[in-house]
C-alpha positions as CSV (number, residue, x, y, z in Angstrom):
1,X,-65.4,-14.2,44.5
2,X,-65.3,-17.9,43.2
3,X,-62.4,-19.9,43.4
4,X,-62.2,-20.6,40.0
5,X,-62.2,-16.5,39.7
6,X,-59.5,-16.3,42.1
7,X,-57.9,-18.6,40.1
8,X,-58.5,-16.6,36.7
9,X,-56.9,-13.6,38.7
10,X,-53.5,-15.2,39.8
11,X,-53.2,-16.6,36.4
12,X,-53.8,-13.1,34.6
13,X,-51.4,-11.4,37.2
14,X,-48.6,-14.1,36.7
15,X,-49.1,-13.6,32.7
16,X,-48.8,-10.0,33.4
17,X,-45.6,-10.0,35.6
18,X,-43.9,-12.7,33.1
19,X,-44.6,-9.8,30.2
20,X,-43.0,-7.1,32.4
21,X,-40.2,-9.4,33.5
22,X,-39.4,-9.8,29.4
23,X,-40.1,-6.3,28.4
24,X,-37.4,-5.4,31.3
25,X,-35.0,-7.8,29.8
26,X,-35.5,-7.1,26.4
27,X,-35.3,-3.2,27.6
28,X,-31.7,-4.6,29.6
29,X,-30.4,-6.6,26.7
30,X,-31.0,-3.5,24.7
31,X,-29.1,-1.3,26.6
32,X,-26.5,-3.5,27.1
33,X,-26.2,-3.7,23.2
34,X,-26.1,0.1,23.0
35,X,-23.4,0.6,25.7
36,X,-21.0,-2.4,23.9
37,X,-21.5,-0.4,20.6
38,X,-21.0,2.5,22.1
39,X,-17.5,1.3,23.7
40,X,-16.5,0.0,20.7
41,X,-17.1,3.1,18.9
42,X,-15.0,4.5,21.6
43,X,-12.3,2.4,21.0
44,X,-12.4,2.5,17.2
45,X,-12.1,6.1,18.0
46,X,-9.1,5.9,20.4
47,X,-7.7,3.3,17.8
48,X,-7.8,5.8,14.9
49,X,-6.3,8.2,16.8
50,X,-3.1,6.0,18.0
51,X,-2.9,5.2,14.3
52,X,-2.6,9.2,13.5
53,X,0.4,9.0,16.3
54,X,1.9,6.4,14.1
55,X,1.9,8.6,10.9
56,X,2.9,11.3,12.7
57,X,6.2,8.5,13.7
58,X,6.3,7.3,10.6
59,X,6.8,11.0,9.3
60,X,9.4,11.7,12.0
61,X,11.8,8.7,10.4
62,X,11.2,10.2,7.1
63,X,12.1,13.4,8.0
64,X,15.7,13.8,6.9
65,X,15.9,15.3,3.5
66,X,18.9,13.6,2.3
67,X,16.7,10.8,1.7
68,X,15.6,12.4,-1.5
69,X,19.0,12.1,-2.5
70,X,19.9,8.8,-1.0
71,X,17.9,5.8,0.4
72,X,18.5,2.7,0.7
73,X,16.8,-0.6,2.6
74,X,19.6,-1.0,5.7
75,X,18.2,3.2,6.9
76,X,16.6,3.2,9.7
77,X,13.4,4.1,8.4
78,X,13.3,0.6,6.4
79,X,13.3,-1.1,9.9
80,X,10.0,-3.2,10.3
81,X,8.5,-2.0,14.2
82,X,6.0,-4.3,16.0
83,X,7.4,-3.5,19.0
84,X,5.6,0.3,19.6
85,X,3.6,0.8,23.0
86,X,1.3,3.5,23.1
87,X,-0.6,3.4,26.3
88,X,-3.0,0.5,26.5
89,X,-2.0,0.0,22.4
90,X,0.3,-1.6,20.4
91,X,1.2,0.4,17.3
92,X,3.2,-1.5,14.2
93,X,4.1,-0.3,11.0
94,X,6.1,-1.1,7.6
95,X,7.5,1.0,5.2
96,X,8.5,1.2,1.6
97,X,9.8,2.9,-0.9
98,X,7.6,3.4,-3.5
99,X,10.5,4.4,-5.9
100,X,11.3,1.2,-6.2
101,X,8.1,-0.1,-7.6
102,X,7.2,0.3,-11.4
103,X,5.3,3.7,-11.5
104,X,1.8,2.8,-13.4
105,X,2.1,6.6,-14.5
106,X,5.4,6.3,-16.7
107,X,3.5,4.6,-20.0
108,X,1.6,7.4,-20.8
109,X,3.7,9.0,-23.7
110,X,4.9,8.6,-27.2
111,X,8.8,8.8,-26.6
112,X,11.2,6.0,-26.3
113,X,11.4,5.6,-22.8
114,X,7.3,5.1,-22.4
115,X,7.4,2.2,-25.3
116,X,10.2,0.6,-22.9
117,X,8.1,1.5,-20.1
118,X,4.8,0.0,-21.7
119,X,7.0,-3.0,-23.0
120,X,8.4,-3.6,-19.3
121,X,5.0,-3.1,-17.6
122,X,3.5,-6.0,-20.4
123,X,5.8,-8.5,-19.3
124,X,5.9,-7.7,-15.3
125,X,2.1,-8.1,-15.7
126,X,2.0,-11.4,-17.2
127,X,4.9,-12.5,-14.7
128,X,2.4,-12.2,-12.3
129,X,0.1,-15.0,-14.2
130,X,-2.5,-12.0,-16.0
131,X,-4.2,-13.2,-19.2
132,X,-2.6,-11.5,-22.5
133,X,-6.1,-10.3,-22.6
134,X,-6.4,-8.7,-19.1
135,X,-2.2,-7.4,-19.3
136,X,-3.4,-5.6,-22.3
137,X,-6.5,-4.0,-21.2
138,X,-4.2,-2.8,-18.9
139,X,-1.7,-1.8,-20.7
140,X,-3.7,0.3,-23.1
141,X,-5.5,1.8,-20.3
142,X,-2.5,3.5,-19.4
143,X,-0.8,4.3,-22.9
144,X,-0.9,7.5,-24.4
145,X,-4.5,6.7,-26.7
146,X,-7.1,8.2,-24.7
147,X,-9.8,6.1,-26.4
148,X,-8.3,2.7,-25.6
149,X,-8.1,4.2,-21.2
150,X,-12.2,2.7,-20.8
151,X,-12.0,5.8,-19.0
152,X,-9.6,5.6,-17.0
153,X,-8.2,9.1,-15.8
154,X,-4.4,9.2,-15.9
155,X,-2.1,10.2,-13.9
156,X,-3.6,7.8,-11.7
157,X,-3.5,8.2,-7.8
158,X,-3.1,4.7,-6.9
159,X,-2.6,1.5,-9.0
160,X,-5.6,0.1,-7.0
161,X,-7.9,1.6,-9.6
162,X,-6.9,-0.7,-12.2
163,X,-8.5,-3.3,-10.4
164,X,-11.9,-3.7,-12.2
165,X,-9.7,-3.9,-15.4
166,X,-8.4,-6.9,-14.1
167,X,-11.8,-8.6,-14.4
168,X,-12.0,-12.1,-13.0
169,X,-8.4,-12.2,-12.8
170,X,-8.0,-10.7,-9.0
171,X,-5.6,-13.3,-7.8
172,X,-2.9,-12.3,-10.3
173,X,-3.7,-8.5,-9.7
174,X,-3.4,-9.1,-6.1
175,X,0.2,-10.7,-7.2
176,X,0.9,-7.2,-8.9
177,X,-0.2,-4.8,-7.0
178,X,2.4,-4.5,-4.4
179,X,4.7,-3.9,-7.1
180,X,3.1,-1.4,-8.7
181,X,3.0,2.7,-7.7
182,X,1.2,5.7,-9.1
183,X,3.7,8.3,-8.8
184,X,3.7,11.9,-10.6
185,X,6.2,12.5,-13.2
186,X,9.3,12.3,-13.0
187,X,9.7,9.8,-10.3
188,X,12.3,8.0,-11.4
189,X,13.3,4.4,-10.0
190,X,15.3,4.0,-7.3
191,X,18.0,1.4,-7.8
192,X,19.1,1.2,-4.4
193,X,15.5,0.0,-3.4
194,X,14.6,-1.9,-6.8
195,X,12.6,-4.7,-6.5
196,X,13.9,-7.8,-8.1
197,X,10.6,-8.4,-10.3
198,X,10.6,-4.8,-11.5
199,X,14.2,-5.0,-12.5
200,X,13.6,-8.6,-14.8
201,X,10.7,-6.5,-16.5
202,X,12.8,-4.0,-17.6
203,X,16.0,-6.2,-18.4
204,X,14.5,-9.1,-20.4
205,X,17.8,-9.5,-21.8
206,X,19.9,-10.1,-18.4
207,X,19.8,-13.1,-16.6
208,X,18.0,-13.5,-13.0
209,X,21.2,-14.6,-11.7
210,X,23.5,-11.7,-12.9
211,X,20.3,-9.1,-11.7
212,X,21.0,-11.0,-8.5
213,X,24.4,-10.0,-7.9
214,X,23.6,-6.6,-8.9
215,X,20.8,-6.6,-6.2
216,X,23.4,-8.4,-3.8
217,X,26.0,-5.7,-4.2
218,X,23.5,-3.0,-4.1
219,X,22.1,-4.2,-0.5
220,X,25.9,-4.3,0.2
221,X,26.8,-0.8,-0.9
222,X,24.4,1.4,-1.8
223,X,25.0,3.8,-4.4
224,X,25.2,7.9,-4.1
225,X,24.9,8.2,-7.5
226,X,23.8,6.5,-10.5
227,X,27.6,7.5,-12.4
228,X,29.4,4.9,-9.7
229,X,26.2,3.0,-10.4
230,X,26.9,2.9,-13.9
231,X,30.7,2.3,-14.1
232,X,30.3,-0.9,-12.1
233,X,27.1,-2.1,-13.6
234,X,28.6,-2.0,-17.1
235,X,30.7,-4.4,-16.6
236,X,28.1,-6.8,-15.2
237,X,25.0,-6.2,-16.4
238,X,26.3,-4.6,-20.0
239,X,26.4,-1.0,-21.1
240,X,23.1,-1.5,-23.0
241,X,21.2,-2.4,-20.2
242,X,22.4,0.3,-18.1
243,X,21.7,2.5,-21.2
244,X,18.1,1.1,-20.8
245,X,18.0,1.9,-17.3
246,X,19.1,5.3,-17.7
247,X,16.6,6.1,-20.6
248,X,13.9,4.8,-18.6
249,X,15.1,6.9,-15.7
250,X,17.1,5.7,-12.4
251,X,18.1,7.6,-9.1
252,X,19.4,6.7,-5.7
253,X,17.1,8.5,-3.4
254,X,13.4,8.7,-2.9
255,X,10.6,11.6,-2.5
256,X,7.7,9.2,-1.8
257,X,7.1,6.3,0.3
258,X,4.2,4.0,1.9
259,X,3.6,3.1,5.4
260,X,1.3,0.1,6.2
261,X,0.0,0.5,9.7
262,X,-1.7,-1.3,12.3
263,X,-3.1,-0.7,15.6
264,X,-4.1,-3.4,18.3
265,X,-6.3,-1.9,21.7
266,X,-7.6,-5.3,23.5
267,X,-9.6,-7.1,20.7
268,X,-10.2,-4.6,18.1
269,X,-7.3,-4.0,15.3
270,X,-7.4,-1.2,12.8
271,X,-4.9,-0.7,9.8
272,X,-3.8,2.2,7.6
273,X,-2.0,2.3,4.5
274,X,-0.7,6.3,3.8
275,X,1.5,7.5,0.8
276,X,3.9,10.4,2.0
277,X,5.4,12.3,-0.4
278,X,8.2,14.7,0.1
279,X,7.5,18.5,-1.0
280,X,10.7,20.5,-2.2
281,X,14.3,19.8,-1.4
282,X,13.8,20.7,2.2
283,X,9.6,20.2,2.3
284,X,8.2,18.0,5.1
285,X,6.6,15.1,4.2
286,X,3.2,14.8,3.7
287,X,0.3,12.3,3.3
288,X,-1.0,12.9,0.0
289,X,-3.2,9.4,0.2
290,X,-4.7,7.5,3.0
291,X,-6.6,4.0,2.6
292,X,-8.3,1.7,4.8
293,X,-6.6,-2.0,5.3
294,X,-8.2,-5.1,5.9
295,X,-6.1,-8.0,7.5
């Protein structure tokens, strides 16, 4: 054999090896890519399933019934946690009362109390910086004319399908949305857990600062039952505001609540959002709606 075929030889087998050394890499880089997804599909996995142990927490703290008849924001189970280890995880959740939101389902109606419902929901909405326009599409969406609902199915299950109603104006509806719930009738509002912007929707006619010191005094002392509520709220507030409270419907206890929770496990963080509802005077809570959250 010539040298120059020699030559021809150890070039073809170095070509040869090079192309076996890159298949073999591109065969190791492969299956390192498969192993990495398939450990974090462990750990989304073993995430999920510390988040489950959080519900089932979460559901532990709701678990006394006499929170149906009284519940207030100083309870335990109004306690923010960051702080929960499980294992190699850190668990963290929030929770609130969804009885103190303004229920999306109470507009859908022809009696007095769904006009002040529709009336209070209209200026909550535009509060929040929606259009006329867009608070109204809303609005009529969930009123009692089925033609004007764009097809809309009421009662709803969660205020998060208004959202394409909304239209353009998702920074506003993101404003509104926490306080909004989609709770079945009757669900009336809790006034121990009230939040401040529901309760200036509903009582145009009483002044921020007054609503204030009710709030104030309410986080003070919580009331048992809306007739000490209404003795002392007269006299601040006035008799015809508590008359509209009352017509639109108040309690001081809650049957459904929402827990936010998230799950960190090294780099990867899941969260949760569930709705638990309470079944029954002595019924055990349970999750009647689970969503996905992205932080």
């Amino acid at each position: 054999m010539s040298a120059r075929a020699r030559g021809m030889a150890v070039v073809q087998a170095l070509v040869l090896v090079a192309a076996l050394a890159a298949v073999a890499t591109a065969l190791l880089l492969r299956a390192e890519t498969a192993r990495e997804r398939l450990q974090v599909r462990f750990q989304a996995d073993q995430a999920a399933l510390y988040l489950d142990s959080g519900v089932a927490q979460v559901q532990a703290l709701l678990g006394d019934p006499a929170l149906a008849v009284f519940a207030h924001g100083a309870q335990p189970w109004a306690r923010v946690r960051d702080d929960v280890t499980v294992r190699d995880a850190r668990l963290s959740w929030r929770i609130e009362d969804l009885q103190g939101r303004f229920n999306v389902n109470t507009l859908n109606g022809s009696e007095a109390k769904h006009a002040a419902a529709r009336a209070g929901f209209v200026r909550l909405a535009r509060a929040q910086g929606l259009s006329r326009a867009a608070t109204q599409r809303l609005a009529n969406a969930l009123g009692p004319d089925a033609q004007a609902r764009a097809g809309l199915p009421l009662p709803l299950a969660h205020p998060l399908q208004l959202a394409p109603l909304a239209g353009a104006e998702s920074d506003a509806f993101a404003r509104l949305l926490p306080l909004l719930a989609a709770l079945p009738e009757p669900s009336p509002l809790n006034i121990n857990t009230a939040r401040d912007e529901v309760l200036q929707a509903l009582l145009p006619s009483v002044t921020a600062a007054t609503l204030a010191q009710m709030q104030r005094r309410l986080r003070r002392a919580p009331v048992r039952d809306t007739e000490r509520f209404s003795d002392w709220a007269s006299e601040l507030i006035g008799p015809e505001a508590v008359a509209r409270l009352r017509e639109i419907g108040i309690t001081t206890g809650s049957r459904s609540f929402q827990a936010r929770l998230a799950v960190q496990l090294d780099s990867l963080r899941l969260a949760r959002s569930v709705v638990l509802t309470r079944d029954g005077a002595q019924g055990r809570n349970r999750v009647t709606l689970t969503l996905p959250e992205t932080e």
